[in-house]
ZARO-452841 format. One record per atom (N, C-alpha, C): atom name; x, y, z. Coordinates in steps of 0.1 Angstrom, whole numbers, plus 2048, in hexadecimal, padded with zeros to 3 digits. Example, Ala and Ser with C-alpha at 12.3 -4.5 7.8 and 13.67 -1.06 7.14 Angstrom:
2
('N' (884 7C7 84E))
('CA' (87B 7D3 84E))
('C' (884 7DF 84E))
('N' (880 7EA 847))
('CA' (889 7F5 847))
('C' (881 800 84F))
***
This chain:
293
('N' (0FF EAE 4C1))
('CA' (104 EA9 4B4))
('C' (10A E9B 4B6))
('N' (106 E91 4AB))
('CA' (10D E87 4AF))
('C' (114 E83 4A4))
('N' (120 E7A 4A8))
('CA' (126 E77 49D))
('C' (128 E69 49C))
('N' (11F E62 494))
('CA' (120 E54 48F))
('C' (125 E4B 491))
('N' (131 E52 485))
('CA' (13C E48 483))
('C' (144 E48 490))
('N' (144 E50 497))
('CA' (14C E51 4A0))
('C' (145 E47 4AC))
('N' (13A E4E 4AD))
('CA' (132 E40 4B5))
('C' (137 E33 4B0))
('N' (138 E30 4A5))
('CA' (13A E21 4A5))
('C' (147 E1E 4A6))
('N' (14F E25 4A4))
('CA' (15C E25 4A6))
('C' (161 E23 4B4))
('N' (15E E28 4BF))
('CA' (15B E2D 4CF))
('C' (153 E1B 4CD))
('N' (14A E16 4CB))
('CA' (13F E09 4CA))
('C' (14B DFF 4CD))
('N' (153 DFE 4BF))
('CA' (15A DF4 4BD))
('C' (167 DF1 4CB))
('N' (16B E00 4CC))
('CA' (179 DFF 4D8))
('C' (172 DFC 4E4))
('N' (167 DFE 4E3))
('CA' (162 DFC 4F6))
('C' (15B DED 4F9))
('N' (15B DE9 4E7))
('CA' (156 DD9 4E5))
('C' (163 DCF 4EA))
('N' (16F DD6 4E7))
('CA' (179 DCD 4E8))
('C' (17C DC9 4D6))
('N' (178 DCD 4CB))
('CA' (179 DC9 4C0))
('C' (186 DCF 4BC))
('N' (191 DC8 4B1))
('CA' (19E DCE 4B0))
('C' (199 DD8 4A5))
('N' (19E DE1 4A1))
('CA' (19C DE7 496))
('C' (1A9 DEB 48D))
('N' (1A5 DE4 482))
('CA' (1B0 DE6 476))
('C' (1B2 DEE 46B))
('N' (1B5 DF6 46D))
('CA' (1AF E06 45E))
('C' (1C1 E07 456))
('N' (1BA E05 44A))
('CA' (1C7 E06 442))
('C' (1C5 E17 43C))
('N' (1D2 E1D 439))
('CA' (1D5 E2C 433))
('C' (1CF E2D 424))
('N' (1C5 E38 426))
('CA' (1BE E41 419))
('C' (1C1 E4E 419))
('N' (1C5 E4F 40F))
('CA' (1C8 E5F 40C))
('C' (1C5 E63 3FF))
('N' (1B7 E61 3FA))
('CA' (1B4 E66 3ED))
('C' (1A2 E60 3EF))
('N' (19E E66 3DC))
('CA' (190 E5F 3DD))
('C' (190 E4C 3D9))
('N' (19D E4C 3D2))
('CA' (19D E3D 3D2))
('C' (19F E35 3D9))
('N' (1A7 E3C 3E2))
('CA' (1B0 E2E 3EC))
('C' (1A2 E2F 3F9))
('N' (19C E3D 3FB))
('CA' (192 E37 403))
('C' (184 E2E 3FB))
('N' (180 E2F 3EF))
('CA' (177 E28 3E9))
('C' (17C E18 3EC))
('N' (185 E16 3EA))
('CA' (18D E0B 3E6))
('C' (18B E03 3F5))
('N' (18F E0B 3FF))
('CA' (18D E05 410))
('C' (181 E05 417))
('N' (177 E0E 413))
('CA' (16C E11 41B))
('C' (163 E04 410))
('N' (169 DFA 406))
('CA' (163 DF0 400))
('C' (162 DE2 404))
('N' (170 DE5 40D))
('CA' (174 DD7 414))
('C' (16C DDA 41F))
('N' (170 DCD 429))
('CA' (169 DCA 436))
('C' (172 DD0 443))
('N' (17D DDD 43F))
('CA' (17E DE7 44D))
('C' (177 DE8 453))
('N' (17A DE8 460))
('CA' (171 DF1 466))
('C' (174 DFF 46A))
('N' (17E DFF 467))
('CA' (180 E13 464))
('C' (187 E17 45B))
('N' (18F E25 454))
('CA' (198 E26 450))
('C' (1A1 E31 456))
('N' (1B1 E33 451))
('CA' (1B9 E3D 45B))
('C' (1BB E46 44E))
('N' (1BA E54 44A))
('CA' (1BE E5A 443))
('C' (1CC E5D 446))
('N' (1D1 E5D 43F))
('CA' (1E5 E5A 446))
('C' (1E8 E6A 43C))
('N' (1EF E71 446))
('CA' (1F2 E7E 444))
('C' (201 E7C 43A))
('N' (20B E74 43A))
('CA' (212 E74 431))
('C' (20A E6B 423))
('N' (1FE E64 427))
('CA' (1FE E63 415))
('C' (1F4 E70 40E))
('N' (1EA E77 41A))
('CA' (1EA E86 412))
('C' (1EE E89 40D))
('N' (1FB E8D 417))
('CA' (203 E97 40E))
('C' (20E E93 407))
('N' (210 E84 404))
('CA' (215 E82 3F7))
('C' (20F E7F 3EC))
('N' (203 E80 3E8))
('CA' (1F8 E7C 3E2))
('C' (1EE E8D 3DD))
('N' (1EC E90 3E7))
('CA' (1E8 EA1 3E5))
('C' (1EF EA6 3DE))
('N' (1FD EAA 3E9))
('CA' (20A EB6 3E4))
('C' (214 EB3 3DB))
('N' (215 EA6 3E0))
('CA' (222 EA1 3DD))
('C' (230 EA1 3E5))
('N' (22E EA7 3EE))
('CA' (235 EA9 3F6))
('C' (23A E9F 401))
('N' (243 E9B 40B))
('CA' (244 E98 417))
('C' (23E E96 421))
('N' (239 E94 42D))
('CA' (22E E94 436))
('C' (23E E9B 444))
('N' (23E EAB 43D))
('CA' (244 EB1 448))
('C' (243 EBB 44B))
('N' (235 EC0 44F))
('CA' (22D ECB 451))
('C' (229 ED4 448))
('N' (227 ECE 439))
('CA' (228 ED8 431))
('C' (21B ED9 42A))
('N' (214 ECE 42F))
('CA' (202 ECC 42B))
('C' (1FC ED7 437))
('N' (1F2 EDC 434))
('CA' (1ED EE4 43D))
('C' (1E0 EDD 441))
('N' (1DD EE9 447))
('CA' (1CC EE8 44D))
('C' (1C3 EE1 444))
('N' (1C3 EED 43C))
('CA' (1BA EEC 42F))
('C' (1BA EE3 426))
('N' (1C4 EDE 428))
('CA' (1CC ED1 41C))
('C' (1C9 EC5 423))
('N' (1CA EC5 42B))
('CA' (1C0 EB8 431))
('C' (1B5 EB9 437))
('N' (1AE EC6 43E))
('CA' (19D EC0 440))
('C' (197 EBC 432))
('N' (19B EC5 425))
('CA' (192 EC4 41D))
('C' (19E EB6 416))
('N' (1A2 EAF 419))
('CA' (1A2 E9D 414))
('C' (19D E9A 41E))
('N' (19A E98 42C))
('CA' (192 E93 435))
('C' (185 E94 431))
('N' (182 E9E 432))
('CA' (172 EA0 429))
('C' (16E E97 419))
('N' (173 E96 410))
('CA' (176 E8F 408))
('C' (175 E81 409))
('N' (17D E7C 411))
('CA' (182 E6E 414))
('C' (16F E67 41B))
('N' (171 E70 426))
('CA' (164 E6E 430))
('C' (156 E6E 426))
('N' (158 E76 41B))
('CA' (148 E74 416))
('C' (14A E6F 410))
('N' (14F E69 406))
('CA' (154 E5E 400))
('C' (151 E4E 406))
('N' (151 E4E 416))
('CA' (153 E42 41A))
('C' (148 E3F 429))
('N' (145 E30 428))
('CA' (13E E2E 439))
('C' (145 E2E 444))
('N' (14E E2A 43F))
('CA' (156 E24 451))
('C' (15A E2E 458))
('N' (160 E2D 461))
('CA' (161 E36 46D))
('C' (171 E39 467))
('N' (175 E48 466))
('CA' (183 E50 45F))
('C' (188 E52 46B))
('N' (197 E52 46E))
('CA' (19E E58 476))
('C' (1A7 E5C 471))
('N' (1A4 E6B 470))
('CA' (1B2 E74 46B))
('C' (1BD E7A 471))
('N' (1C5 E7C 46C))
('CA' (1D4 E7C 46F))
('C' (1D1 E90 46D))
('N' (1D3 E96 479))
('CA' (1D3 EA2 47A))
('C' (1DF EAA 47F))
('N' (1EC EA3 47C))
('CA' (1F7 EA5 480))
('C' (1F5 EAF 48E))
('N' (1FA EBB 491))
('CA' (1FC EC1 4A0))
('C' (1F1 ECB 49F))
('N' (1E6 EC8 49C))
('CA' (1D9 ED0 49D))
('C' (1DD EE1 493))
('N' (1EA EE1 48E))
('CA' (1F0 EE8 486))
('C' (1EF EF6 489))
('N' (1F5 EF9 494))
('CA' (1F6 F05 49D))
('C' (1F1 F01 4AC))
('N' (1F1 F10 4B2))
('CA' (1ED F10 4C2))
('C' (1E1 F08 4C4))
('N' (1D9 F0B 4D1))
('CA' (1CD F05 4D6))
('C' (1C2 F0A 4CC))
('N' (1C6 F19 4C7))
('CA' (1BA F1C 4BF))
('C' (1BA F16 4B9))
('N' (1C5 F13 4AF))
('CA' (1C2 F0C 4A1))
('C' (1BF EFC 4A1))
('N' (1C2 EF6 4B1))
('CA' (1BB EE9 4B3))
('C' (1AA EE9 4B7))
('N' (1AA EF1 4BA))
('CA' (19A EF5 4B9))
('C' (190 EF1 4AB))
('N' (197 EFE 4A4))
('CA' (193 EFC 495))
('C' (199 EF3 48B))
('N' (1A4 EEC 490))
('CA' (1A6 EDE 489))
('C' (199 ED5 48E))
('N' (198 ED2 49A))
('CA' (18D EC7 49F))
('C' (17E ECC 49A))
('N' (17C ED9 49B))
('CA' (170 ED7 492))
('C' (16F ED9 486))
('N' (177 EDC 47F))
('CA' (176 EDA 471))
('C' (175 ECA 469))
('N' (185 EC4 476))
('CA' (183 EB8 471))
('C' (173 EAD 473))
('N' (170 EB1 47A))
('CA' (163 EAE 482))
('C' (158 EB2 479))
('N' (157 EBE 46F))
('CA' (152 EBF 46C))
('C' (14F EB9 45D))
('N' (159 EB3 45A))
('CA' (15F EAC 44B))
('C' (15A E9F 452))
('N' (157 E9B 45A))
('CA' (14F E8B 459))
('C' (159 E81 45F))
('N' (164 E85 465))
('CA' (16F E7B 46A))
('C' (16B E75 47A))
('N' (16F E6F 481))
('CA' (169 E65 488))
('C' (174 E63 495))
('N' (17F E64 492))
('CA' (18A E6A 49C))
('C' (196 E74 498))
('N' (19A E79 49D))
('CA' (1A0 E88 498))
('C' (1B4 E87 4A5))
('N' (1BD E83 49A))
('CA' (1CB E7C 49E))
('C' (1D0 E88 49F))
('N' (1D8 E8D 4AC))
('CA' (1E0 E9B 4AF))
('C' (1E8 E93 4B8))
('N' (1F4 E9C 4B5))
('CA' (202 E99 4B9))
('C' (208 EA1 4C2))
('N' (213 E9D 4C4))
('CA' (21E EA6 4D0))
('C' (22B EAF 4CA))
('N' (22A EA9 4B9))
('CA' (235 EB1 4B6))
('C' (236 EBC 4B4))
('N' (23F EC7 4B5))
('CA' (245 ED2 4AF))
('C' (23F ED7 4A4))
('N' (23E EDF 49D))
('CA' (238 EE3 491))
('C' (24A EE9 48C))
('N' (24F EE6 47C))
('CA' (243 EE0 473))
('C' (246 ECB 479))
('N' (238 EC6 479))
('CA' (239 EB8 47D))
('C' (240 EAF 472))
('N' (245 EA6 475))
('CA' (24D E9E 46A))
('C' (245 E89 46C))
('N' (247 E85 462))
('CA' (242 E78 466))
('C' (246 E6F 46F))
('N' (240 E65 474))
('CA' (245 E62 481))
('C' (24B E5D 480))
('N' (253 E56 474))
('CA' (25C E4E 472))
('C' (269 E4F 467))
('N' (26D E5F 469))
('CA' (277 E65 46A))
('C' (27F E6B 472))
('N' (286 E6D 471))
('CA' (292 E73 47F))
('C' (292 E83 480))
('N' (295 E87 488))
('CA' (293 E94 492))
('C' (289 E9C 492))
('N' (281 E96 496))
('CA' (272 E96 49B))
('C' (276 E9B 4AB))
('N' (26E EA7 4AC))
('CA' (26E EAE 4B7))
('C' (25E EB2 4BE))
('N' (265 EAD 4CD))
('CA' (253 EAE 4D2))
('C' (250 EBD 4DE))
('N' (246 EC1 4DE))
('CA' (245 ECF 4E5))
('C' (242 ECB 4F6))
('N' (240 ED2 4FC))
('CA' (246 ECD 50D))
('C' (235 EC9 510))
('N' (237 EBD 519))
('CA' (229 EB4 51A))
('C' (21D EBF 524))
('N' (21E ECB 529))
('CA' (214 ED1 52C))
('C' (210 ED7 51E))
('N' (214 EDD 519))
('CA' (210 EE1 50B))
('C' (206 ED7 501))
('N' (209 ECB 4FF))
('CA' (202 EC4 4FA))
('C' (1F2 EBC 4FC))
('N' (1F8 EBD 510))
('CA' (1EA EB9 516))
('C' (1DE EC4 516))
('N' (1E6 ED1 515))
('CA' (1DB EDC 510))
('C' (1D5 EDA 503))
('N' (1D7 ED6 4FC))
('CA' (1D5 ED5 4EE))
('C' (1CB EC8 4EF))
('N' (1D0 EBF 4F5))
('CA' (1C1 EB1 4F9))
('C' (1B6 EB9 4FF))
('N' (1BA EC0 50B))
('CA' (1AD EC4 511))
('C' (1A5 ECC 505))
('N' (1AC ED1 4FE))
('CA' (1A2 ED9 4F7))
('C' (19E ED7 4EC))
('N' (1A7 EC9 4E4))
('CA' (19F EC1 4DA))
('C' (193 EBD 4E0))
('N' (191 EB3 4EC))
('CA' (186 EAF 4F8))
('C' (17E EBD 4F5))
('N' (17E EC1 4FC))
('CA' (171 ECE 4FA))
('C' (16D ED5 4EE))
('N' (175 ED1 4E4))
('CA' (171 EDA 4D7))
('C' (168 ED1 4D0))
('N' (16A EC9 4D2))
('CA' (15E EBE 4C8))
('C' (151 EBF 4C9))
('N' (147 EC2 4BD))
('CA' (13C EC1 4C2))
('C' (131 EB6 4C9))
('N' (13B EA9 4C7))
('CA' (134 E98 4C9))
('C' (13D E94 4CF))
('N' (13A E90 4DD))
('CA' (140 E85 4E5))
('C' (149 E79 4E3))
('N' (140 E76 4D4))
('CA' (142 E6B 4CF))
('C' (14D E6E 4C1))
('N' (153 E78 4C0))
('CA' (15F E7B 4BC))
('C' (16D E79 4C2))
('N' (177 E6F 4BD))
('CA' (17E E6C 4C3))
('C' (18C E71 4C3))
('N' (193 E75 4D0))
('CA' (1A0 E7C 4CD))
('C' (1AB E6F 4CF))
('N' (1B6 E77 4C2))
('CA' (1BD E6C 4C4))
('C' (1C9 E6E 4C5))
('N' (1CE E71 4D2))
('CA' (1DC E78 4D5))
('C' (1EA E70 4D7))
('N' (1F4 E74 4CD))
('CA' (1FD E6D 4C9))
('C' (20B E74 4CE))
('N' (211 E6B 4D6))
('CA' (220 E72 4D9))
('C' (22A E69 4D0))
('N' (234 E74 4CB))
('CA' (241 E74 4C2))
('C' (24F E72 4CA))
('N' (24D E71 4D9))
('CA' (257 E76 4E4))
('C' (25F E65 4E3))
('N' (25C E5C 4DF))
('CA' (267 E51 4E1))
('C' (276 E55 4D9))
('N' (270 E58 4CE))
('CA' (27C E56 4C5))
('C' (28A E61 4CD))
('N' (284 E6C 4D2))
('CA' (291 E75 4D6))
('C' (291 E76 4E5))
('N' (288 E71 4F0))
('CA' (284 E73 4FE))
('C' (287 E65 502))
('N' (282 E5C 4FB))
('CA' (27E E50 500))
('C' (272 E4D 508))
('N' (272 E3E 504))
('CA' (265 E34 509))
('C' (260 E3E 514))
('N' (268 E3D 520))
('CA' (263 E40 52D))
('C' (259 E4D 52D))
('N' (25F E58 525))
('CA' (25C E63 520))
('C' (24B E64 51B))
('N' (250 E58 510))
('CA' (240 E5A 505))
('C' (236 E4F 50E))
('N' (237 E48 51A))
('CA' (22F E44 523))
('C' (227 E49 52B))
('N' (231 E59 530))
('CA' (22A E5E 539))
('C' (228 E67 535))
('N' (225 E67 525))
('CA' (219 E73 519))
('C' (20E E6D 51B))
('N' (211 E5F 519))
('CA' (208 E59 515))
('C' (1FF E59 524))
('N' (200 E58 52E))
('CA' (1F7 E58 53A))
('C' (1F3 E67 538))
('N' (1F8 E75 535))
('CA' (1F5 E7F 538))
('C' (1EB E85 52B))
('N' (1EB E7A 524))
('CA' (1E6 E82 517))
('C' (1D4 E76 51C))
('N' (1D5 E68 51F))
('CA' (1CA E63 527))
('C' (1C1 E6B 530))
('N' (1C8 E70 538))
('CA' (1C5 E77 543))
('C' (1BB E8A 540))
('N' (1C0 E8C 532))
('CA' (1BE E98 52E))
('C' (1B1 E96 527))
('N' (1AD E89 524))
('CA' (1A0 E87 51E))
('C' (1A3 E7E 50F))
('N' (1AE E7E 50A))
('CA' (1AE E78 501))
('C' (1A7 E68 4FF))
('N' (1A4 E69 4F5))
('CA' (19C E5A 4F9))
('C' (1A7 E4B 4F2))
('N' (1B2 E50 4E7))
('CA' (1B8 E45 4E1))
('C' (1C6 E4C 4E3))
('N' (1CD E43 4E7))
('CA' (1D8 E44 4EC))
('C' (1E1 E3C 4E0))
('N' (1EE E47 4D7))
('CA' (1F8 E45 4CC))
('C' (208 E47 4D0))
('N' (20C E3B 4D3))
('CA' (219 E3C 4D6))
('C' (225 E3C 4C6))
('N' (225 E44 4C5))
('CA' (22F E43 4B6))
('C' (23A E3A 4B7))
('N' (245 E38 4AC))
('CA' (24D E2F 4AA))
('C' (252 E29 4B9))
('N' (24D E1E 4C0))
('CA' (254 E17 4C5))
('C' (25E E0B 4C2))
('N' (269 E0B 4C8))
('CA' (274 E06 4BA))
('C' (277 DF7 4BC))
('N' (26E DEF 4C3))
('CA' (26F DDD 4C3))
('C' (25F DD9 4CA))
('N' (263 DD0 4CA))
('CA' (254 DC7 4D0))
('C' (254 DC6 4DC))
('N' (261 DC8 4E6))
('CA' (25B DC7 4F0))
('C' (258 DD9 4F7))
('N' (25D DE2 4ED))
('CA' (255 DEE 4F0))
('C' (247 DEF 4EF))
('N' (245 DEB 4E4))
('CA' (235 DE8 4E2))
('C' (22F DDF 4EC))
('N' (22F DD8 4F1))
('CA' (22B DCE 4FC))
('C' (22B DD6 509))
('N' (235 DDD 50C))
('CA' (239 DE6 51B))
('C' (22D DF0 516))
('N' (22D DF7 506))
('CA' (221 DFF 507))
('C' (20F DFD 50B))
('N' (20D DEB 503))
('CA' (204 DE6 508))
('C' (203 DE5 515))
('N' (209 DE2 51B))
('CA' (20C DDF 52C))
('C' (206 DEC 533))
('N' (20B DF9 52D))
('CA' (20D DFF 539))
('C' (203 E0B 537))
('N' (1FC E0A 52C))
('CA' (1F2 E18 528))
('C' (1E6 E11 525))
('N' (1E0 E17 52E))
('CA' (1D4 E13 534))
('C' (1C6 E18 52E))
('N' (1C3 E1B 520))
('CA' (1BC E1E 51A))
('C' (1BC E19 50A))
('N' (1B3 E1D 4FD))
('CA' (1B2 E17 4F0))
('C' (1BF E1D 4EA))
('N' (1C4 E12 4E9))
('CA' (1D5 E17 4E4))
('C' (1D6 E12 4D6))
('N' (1D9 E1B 4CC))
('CA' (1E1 E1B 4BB))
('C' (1EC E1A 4B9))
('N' (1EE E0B 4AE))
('CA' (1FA E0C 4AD))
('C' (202 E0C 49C))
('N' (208 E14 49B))
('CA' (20A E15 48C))
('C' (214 E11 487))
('N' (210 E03 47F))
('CA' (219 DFE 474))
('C' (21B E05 46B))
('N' (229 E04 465))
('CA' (22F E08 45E))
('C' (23C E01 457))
('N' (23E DF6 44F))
('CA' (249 DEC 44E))
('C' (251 DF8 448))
('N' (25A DF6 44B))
('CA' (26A DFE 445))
('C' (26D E08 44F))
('N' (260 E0F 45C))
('CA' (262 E18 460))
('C' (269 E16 46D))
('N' (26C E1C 477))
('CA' (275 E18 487))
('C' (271 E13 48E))
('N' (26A E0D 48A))
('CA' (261 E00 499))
('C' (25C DF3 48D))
('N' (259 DE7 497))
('CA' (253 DDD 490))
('C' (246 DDA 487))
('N' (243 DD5 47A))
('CA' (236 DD2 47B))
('C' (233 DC4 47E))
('N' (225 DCB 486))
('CA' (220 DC2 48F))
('C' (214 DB9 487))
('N' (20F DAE 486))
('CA' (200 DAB 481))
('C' (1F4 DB2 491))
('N' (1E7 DAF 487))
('CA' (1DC DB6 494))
('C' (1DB DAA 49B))
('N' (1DA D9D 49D))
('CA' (1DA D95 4A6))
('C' (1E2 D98 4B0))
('N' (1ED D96 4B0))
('CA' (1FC D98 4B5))
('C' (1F9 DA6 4C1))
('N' (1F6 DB1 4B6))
('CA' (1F4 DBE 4BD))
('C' (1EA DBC 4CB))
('N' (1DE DB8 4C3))
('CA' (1D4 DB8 4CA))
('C' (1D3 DAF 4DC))
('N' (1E0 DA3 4DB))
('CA' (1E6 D9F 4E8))
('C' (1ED DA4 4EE))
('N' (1F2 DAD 4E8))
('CA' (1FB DB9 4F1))
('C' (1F4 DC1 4F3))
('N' (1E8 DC7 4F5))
('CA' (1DE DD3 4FA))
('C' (1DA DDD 4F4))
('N' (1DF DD8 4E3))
('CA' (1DC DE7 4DE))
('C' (1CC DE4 4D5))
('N' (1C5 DED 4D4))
('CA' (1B7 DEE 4CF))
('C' (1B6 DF1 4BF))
('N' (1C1 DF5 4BB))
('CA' (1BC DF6 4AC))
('C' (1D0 DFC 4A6))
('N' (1CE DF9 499))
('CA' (1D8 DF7 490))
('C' (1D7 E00 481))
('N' (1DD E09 480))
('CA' (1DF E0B 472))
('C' (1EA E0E 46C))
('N' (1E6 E0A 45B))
('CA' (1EC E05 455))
('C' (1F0 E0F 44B))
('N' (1F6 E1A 44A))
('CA' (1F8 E29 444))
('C' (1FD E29 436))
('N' (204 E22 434))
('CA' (211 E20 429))
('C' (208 E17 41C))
('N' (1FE E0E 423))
('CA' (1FC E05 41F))
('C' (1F8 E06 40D))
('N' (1EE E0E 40B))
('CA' (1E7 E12 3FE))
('C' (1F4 E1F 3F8))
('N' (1F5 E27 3FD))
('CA' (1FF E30 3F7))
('C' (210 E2C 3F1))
('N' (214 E1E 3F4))
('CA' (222 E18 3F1))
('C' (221 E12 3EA))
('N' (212 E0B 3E8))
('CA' (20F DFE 3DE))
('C' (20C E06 3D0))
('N' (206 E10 3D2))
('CA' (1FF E19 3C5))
('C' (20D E1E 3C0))
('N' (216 E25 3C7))
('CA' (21E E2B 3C0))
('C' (22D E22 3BD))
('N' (230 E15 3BE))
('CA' (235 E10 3B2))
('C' (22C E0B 3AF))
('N' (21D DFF 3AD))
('CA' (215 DFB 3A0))
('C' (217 E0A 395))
('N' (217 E16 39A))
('CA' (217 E22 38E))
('C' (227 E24 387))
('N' (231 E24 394))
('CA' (23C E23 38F))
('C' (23E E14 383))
('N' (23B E0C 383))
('CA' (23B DFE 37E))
('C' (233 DFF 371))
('N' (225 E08 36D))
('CA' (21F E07 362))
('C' (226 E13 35B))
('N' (22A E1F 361))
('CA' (230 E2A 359))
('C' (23D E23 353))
('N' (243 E1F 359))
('CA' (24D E17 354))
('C' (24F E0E 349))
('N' (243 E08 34B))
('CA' (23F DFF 340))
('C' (23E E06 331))
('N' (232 E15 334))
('CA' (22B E1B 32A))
('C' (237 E23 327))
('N' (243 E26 32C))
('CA' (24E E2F 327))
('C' (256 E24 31D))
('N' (258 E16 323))
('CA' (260 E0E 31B))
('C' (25E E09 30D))
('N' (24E E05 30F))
('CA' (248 DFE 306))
('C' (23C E05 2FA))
('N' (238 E15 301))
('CA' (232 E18 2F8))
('C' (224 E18 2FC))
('N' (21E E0E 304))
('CA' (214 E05 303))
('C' (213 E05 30F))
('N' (207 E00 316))
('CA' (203 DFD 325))
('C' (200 DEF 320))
('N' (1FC DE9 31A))
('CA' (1FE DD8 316))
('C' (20A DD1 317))
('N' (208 DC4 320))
('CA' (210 DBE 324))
('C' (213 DBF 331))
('N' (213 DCB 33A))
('CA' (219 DCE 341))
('C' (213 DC6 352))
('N' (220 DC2 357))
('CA' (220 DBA 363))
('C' (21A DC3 371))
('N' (20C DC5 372))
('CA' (208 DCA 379))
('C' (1FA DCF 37C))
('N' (1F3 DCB 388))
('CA' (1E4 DC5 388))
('C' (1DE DD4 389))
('N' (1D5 DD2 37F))
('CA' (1CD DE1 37D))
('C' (1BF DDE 37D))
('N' (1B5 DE9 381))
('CA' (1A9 DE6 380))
('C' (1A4 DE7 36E))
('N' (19A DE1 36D))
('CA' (194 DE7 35A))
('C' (190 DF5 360))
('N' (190 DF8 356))
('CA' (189 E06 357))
('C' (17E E09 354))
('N' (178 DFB 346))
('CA' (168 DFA 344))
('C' (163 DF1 34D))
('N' (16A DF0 359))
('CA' (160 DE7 365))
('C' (161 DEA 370))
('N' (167 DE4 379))
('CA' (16C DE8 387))
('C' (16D DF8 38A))
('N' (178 DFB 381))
('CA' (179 E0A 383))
('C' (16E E14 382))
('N' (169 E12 378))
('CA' (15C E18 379))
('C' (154 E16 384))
('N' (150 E0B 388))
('CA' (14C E09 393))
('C' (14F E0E 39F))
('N' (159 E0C 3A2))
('CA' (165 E13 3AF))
('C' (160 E1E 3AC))
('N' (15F E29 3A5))
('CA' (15C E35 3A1))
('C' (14F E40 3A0))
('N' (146 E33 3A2))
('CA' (137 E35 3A2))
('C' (12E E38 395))
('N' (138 E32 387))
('CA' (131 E39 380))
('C' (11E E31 37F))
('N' (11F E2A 382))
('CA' (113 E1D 380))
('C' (108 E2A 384))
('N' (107 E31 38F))
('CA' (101 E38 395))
('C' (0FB E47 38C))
('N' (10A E48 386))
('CA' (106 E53 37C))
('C' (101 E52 36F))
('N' (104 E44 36A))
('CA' (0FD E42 35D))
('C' (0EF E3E 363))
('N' (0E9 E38 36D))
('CA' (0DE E34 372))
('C' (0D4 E45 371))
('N' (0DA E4B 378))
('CA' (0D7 E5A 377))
('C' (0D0 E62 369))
('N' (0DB E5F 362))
('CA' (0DC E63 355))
('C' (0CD E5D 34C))
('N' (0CC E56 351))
('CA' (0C3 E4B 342))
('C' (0B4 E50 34F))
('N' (0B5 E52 35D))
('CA' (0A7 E55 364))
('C' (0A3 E63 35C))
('N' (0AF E6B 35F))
('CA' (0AE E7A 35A))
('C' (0B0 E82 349))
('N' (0B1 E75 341))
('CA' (0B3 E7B 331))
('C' (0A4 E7F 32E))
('N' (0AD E88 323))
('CA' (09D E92 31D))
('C' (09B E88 313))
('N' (08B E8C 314))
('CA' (08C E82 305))
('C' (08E E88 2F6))
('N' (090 E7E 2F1))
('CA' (093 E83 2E2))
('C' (0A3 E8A 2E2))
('N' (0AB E88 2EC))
('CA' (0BA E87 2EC))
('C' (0C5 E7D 2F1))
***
């Protein structure tokens, strides 16, 4: 079996190319990204599941609740998806059947972690991580569960925030070493942690912006001199949508009216439609009408 996107994904990090994927978590926000000139996108597990559920991103989206928006997202779009598969959401078995399911939904690299179940975002407090032999079982057997080589694991330690640096360093060499191919150091809390991370881990390392969250945001130039291979941007589409929505509801509660209101919207008889594919369905429609209706 091979897997594409993932090949081209695997293409780009071994080209030396940075890679910049901003956060989708729906059919619009990935329509919306897979339109620009990414070259990948990161399905971000908290805008899931605040977008799905409505809920928090603190282990309360399941399995099922995100392969089938990975699946979604992925057929919806070209670029190469990397999803956010929080702690493979149980034992080794259930990391088994997370990596091929997710694998099976069309995703391109598959993100498991070190935390505790239930997992919380990485850029909240008391975030607890499970003891580093435990986790590296869980790499070896994301590694072997994939049906395509060219599926990429992306194993992420949470250990700075309560262990420290030194701690989530020498995850990060053991989670290398275990087969992982992309190496995720979570909240590192200044620039020169991030620099010591470039420095000292020796493989395609992610680094995740987040403005307001416990570490810096970085630009991808910037990153990209300090050693890290690609960047995403999680918050990005999910923070902007929900005040523009907070901002038009507001409007339509005050005023009555969605006219006037200070805030850039698509038409709905153009773009949006577009974005949406209807072009494709009315094209459909006029090949396939009966006649005489």
């Amino acid at each position: 079996m091979t897997n594409v996107r993932g090949e081209a994904l695997r293409g780009m990090l071994a080209g030396g190319e940075f890679v910049l994927a901003p956060g989708v978590f729906d059919g619009i926000s990935a329509r919306l990204a897979d339109g620009m000139p990414f070259r990948a996108l990161y399905m971000t597990g908290y805008g899931v599941t605040a977008s799905h559920l409505g809920l928090p991103d603190a282990g309360l989206a399941t399995y099922t609740d995100m392969v089938g928006r990975a699946r979604v997202i992925a057929g919806l779009t070209e670029k190469p998806v990397i999803a956010d598969a929080d702690t493979g959401y149980g034992g080794l078995l259930n990391v088994r059947h997370t990596v091929r399911g997710y694998e099976d939904a069309g995703v391109a690299a598959i993100q498991i972690e070190d935390q505790e179940m239930p997992k919380k975002c990485g850029h909240t407090p008391g975030r607890r991580v499970i003891p580093l032999d435990e986790m590296v079982l869980k790499i070896r057997v994301a590694v072997e569960s994939r049906s395509s080589a060219d599926t990429l694991i992306v194993a992420r330690t949470d250990a700075r925030t309560s262990l420290g640096l030194d701690e989530a360093l020498r995850r990060a060499a053991a989670f290398q070493a275990a087969g992982a191919d992309i190496i995720f150091v979570e909240s590192p809390e200044s620039e020169e942690e991030m620099r010591r991370i470039g420095r000292e881990v020796d493989a395609p390392l992610l680094a995740n912006m987040v403005p307001g969250g416990r570490g810096p945001a970085i630009d991808a130039d910037t990153l990209k001199s300090w050693g890290f291979a690609m960047a995403i941007w999680p918050e990005a589409g999910f923070t902007a949508a929900a005040e523009a929505m907070r901002r038009a509801y507001g409007h339509l509660l005050a005023h009555g009216t969605t006219q006037g209101m200070d805030v850039p919207t698509l038409s709905l008889a153009g773009p949006m439609h577009e974005l949406m594919g209807f072009p494709d369905v009315w094209d459909f429609e006029k090949r396939w009408a009966v006649p005489g209706k």
